[in-house]
C-alpha beads as a LAMMPS data file, in Angstrom:
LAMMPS data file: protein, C-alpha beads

297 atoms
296 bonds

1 atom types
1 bond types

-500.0 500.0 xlo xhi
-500.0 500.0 ylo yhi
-500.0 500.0 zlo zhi

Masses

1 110.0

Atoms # bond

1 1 1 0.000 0.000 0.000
2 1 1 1.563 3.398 -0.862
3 1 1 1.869 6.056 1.658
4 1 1 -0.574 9.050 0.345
5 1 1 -3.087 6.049 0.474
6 1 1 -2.112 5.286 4.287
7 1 1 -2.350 8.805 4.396
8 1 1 -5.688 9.516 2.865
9 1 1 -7.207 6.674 5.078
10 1 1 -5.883 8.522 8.301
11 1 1 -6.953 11.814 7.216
12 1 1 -10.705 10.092 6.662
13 1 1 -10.652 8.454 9.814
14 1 1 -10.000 11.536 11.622
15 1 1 -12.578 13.788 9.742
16 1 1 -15.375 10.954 10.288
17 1 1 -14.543 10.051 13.713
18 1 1 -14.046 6.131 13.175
19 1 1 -13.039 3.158 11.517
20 1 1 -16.123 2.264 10.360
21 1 1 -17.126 5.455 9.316
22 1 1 -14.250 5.986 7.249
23 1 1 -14.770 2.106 6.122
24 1 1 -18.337 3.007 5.106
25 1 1 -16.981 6.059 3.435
26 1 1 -14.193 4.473 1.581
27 1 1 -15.811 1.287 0.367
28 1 1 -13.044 -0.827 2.613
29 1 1 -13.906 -2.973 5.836
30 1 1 -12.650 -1.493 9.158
31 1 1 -10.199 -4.195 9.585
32 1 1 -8.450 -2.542 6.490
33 1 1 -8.328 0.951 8.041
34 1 1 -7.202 -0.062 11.318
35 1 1 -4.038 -1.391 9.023
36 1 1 -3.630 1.220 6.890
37 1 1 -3.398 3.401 9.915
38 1 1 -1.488 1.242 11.607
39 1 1 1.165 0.806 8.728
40 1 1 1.440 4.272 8.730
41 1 1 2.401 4.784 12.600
42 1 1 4.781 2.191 12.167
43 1 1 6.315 3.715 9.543
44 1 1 6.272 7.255 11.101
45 1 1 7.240 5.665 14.275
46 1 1 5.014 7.152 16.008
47 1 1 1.534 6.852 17.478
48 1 1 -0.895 9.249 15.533
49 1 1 -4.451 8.170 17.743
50 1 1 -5.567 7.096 21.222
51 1 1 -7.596 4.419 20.632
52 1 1 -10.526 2.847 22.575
53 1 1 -13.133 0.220 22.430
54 1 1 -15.237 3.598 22.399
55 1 1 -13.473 6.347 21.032
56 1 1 -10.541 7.685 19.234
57 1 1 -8.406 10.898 19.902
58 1 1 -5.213 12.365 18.254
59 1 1 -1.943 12.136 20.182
60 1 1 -0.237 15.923 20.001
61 1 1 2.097 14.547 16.791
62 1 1 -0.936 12.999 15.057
63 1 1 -2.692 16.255 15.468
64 1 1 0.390 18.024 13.766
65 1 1 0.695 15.510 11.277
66 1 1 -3.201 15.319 10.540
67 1 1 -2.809 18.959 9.568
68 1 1 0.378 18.805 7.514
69 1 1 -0.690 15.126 5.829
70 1 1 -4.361 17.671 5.176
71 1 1 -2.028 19.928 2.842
72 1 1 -0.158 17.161 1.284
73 1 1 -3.679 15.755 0.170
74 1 1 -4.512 19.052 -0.880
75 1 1 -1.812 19.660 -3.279
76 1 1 -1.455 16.357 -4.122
77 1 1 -5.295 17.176 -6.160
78 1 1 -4.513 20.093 -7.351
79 1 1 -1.545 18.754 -8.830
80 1 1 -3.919 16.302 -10.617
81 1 1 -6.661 18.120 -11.517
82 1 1 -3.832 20.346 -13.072
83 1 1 -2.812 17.125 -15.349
84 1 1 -6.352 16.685 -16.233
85 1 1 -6.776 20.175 -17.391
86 1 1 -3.458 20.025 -19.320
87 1 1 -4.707 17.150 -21.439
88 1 1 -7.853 18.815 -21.639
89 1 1 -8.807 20.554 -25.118
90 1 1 -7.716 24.257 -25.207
91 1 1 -10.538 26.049 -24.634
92 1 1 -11.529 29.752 -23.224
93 1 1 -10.566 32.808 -23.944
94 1 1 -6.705 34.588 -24.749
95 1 1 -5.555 37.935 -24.216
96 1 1 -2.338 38.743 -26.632
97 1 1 -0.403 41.708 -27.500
98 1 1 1.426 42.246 -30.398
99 1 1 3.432 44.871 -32.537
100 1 1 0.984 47.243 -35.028
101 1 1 2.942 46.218 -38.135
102 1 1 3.714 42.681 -36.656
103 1 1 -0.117 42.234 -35.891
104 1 1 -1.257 43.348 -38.901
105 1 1 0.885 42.371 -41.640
106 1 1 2.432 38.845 -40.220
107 1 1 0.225 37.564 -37.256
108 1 1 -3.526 38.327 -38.263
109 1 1 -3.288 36.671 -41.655
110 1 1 -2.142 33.615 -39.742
111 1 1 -5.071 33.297 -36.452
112 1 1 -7.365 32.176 -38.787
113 1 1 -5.705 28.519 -38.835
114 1 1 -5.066 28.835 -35.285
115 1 1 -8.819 29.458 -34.776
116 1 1 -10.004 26.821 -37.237
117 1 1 -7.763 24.201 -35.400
118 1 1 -8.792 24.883 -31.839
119 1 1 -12.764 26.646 -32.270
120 1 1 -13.078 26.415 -28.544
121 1 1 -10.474 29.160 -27.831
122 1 1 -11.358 33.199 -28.131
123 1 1 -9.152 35.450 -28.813
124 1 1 -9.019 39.258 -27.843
125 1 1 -5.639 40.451 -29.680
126 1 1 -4.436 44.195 -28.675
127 1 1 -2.054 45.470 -31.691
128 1 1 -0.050 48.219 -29.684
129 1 1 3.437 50.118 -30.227
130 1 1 3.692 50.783 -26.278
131 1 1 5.531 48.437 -24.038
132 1 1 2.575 46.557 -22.337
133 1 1 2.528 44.918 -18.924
134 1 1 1.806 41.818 -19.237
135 1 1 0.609 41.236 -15.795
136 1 1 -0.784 44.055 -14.875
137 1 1 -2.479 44.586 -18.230
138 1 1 -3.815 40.709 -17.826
139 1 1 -2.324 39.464 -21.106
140 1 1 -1.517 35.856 -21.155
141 1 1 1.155 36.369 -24.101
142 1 1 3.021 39.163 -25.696
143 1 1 4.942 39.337 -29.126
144 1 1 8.018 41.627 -28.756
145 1 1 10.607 43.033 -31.304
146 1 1 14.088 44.330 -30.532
147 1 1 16.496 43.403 -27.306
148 1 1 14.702 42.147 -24.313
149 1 1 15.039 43.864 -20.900
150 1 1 15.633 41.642 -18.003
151 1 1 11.363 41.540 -16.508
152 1 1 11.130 37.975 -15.041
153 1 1 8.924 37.072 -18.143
154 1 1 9.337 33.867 -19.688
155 1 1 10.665 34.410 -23.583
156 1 1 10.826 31.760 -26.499
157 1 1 13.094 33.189 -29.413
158 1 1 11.388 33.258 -32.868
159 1 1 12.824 34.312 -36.117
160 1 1 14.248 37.640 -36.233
161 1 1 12.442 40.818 -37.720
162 1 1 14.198 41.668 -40.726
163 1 1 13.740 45.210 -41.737
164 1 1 14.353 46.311 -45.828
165 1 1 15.701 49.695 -46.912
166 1 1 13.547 50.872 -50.113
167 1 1 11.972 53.850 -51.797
168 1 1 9.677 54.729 -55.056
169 1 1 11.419 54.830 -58.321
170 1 1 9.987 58.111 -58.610
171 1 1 11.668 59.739 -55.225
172 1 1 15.188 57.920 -56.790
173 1 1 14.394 59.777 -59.851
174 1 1 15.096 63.081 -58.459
175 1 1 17.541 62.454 -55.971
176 1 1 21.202 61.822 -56.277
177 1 1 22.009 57.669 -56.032
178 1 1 22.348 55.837 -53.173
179 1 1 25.428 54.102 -53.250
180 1 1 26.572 53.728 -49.587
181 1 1 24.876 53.714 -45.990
182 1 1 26.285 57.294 -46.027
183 1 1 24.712 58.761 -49.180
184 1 1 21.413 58.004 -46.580
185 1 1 22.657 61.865 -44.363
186 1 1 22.152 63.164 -47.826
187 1 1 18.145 62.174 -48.209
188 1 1 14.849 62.238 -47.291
189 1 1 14.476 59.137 -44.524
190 1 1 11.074 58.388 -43.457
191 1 1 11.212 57.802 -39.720
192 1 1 9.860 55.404 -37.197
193 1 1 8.873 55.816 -33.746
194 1 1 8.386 58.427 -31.231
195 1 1 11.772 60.290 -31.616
196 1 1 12.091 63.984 -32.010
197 1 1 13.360 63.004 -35.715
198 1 1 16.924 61.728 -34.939
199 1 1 18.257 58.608 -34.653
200 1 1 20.928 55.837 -36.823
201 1 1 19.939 53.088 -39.275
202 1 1 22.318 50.241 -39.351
203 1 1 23.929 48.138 -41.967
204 1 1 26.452 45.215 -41.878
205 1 1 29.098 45.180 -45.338
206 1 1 32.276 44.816 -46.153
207 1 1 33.848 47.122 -44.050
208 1 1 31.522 45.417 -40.872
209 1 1 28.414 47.265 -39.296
210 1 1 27.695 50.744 -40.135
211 1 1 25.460 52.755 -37.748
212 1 1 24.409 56.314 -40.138
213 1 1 22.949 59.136 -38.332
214 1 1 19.769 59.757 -39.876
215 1 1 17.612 63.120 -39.657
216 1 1 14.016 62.606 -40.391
217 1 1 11.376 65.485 -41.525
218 1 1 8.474 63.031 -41.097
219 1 1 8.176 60.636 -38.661
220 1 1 5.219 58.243 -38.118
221 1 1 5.122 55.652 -34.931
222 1 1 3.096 53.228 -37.572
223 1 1 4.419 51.062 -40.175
224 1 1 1.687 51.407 -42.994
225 1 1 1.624 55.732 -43.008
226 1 1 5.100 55.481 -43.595
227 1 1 4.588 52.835 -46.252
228 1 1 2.170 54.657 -47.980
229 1 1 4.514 58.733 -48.166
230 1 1 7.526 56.183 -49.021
231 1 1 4.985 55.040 -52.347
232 1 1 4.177 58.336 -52.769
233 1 1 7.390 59.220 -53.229
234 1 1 8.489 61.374 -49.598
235 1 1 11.314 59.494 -49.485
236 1 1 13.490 55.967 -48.002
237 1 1 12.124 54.263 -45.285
238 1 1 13.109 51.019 -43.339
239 1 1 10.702 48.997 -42.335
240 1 1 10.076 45.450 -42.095
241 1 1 9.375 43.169 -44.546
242 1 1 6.225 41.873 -44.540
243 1 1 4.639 45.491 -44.556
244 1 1 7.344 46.387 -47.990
245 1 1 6.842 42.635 -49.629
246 1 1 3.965 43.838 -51.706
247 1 1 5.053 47.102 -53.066
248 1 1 8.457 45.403 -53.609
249 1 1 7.174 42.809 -55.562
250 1 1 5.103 44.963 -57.612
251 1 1 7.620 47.820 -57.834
252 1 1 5.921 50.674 -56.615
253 1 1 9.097 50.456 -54.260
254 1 1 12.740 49.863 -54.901
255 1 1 15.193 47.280 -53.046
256 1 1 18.261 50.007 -52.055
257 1 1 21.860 48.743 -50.881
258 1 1 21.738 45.280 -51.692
259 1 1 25.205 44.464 -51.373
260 1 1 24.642 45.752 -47.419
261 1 1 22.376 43.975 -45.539
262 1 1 20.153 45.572 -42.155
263 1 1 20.794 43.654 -39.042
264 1 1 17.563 41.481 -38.191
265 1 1 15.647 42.375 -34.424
266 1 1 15.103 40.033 -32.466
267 1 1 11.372 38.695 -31.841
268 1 1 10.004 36.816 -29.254
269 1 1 6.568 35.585 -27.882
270 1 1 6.660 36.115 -23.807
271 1 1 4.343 34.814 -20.693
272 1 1 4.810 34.839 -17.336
273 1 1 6.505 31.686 -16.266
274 1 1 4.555 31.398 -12.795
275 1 1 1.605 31.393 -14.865
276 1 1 -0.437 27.522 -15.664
277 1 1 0.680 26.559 -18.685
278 1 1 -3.012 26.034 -19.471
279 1 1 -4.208 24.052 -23.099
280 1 1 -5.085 27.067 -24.487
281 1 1 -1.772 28.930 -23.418
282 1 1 0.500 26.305 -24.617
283 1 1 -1.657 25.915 -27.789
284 1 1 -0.862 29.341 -28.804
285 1 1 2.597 29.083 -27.868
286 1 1 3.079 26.039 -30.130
287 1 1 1.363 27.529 -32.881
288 1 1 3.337 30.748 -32.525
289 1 1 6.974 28.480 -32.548
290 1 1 5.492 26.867 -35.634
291 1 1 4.474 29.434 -37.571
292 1 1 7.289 32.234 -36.853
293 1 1 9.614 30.283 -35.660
294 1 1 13.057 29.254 -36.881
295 1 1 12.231 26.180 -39.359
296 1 1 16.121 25.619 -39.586
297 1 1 16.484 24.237 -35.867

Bonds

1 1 1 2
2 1 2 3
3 1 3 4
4 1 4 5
5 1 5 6
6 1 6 7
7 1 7 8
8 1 8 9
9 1 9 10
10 1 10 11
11 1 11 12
12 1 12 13
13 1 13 14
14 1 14 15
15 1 15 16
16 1 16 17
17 1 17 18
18 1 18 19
19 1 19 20
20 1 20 21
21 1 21 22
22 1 22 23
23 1 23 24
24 1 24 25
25 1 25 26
26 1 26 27
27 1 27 28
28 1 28 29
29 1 29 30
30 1 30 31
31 1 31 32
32 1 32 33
33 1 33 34
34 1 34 35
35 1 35 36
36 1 36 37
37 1 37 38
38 1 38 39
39 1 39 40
40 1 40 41
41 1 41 42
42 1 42 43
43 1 43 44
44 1 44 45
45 1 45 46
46 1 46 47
47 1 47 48
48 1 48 49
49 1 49 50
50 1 50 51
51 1 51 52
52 1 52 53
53 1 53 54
54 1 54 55
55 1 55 56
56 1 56 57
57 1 57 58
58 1 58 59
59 1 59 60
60 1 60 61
61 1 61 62
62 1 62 63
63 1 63 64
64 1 64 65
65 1 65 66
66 1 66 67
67 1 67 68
68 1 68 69
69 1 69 70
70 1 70 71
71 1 71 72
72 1 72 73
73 1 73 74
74 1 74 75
75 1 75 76
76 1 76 77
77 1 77 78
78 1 78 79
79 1 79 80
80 1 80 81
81 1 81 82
82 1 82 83
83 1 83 84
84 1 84 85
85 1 85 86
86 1 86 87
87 1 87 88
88 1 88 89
89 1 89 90
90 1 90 91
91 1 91 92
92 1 92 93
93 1 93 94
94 1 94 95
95 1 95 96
96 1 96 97
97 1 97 98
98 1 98 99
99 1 99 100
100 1 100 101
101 1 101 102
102 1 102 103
103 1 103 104
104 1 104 105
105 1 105 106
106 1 106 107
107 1 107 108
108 1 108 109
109 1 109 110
110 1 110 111
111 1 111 112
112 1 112 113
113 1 113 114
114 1 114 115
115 1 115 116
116 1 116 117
117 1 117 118
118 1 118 119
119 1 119 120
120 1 120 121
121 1 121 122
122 1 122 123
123 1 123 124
124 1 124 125
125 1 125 126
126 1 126 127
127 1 127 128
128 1 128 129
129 1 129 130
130 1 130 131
131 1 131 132
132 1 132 133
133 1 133 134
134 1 134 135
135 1 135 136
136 1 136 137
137 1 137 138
138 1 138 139
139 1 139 140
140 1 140 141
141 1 141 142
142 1 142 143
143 1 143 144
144 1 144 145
145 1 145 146
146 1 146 147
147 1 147 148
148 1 148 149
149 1 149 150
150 1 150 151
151 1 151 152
152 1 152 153
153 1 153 154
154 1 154 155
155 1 155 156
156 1 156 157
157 1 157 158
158 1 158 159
159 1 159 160
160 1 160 161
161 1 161 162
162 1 162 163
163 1 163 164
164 1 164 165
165 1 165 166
166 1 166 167
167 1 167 168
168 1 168 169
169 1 169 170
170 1 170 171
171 1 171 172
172 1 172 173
173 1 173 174
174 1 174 175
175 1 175 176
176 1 176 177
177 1 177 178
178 1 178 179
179 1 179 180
180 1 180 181
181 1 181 182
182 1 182 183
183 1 183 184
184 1 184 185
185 1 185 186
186 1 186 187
187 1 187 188
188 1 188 189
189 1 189 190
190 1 190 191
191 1 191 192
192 1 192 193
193 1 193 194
194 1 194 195
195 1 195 196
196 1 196 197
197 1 197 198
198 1 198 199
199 1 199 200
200 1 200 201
201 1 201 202
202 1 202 203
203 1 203 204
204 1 204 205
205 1 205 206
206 1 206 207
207 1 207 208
208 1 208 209
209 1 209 210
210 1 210 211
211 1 211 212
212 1 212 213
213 1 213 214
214 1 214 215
215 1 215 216
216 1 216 217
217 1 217 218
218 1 218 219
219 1 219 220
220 1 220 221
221 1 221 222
222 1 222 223
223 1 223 224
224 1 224 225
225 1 225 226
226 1 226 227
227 1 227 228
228 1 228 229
229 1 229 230
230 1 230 231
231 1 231 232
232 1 232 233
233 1 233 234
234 1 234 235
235 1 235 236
236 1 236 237
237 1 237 238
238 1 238 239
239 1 239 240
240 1 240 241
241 1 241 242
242 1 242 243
243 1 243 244
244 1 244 245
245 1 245 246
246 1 246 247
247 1 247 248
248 1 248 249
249 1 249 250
250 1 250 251
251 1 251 252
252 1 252 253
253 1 253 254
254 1 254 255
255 1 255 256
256 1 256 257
257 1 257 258
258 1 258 259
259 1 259 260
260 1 260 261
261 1 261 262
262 1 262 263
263 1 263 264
264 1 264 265
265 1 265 266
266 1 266 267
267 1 267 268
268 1 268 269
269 1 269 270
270 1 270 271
271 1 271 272
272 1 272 273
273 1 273 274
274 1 274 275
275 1 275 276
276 1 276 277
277 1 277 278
278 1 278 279
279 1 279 280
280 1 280 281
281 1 281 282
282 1 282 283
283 1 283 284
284 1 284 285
285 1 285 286
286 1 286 287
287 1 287 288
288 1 288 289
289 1 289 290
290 1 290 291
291 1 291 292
292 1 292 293
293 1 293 294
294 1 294 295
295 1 295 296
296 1 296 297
């Protein structure tokens, strides 16, 4: 007999006030209890009840040890009612954050064969530019781009962002070429985020990485504005490649600097690692590793 069933049997015994009660209770005979409980003192080595032909009481250890064994119990079914969850199907509702030009031009073409594949799940998914908190803000995951900062959240690497350096044939028509990283301090660079219009674009070549100071008349903390002044001609931007694919491939924007290439940012999907890895957490999580992750490892 193993111990948490000695155990179990004890604790019953206790709560019901006999034997037989806990007998009746546990679908056992008396006899049976009396040697569970007995198996258990002996291995304890220790009496845990006074026992009568009329009554039982708890010795001063067995009332410790009825309290502590109480927890053990406890734990013990969470622990499996945790399992049973976990091989549950992933059901409820998520709360994700994500990048604006992330969420729009890479992630939300892709949930709707996450959502055909589990149709129990919900989920509510906040496309934001801000650093979010993801406990305070209740988000059960969070896509993030760039170098993390040490927060106690739990981070699986996916494959990096890789940004492309473009503009419309018509803006190269009127403005000198661009043969170097440094011809960039002589044009019009469309700029990203929430800068007062400074700030360096890097590039790794031949001579190793380049960081270019970069001056920006217009700058837009969204991915698609900028896309659309860089088609209308306003001048080079950098942005990432799944917002640029499409005007790339239909040339209403120009690859620039293709024997440099931009160094890629990193991008990962983070949770809180004391949270339950619940079926509909780590279903998202697995779906997120196989759909941006790196197919090479």
């Amino acid at each position: 007999m193993d111990r948490l069933s000695q155990m179990a049997t004890f604790v019953k015994a206790v709560e019901l006030g006999s034997f037989s009660a806990a007998a009746d209770d546990l679908k056992m005979s008396p006899q049976l209890v009396g040697k569970q409980v007995k198996m258990l003192e002996q291995h304890l080595g220790v009496s845990l009840l006074n026992r009568t032909t009329r009554r039982q009481s708890l010795t001063d250890f067995g009332r410790t040890f009825y309290q502590r064994a109480k927890m053990i119990l406890a734990d013990m079914q969470a622990a499996e009612s945790l399992a049973a969850e976990a091989r549950g199907a992933p059901s409820g509702r998520l709360r994700i954050n994500a990048p604006v030009t992330f969420g729009n031009h890479a992630l939300s073409p892709r949930l709707l064969e996450y959502m055909v594949k589990y149709p129990q799940v919900s989920l509510d998914l906040t496309l934001s530019n801000e650093l979010v908190d993801v406990v305070d803000d209740g988000y059960d995951a969070v896509f993030r781009i760039g170098v993390l900062q040490d927060s106690g959240l739990k981070a699986i690497p996916l494959v990096p962002y890789q940004l492309v350096l473009c503009a419309a044939p018509s803006y190269l028509e009127r403005w000198p070429p661009i043969n170097t990283p440094w011809d960039l301090q002589q044009h019009e660079c469309l700029g990203f985020g929430y800068s007062d219009g400074r700030s360096s674009w890097s590039f790794d070549g031949p001579e190793g990485r380049i960081d270019v100071p970069i001056t920006s008349r217009l700058t837009i903390n969204q991915g698609d504005p900028l896309l659309a002044a860089a088609v209308a001609g306003l001048g080079v931007i950098l942005q990432p490649l799944e917002l640029v694919g499409e005007a790339l491939r239909n040339g209403t924007l120009v690859r620039l600097l293709g024997q440099y290439s931009v160094p890629a940012s990193p991008l990962h999907i983070l949770y809180t690692p004391d949270r339950r890895m619940t079926p509909k957490l780590r279903s998202f999580l697995d779906f997120s590793v196989v759909t941006f992750g790196d197919r090479n490892k």
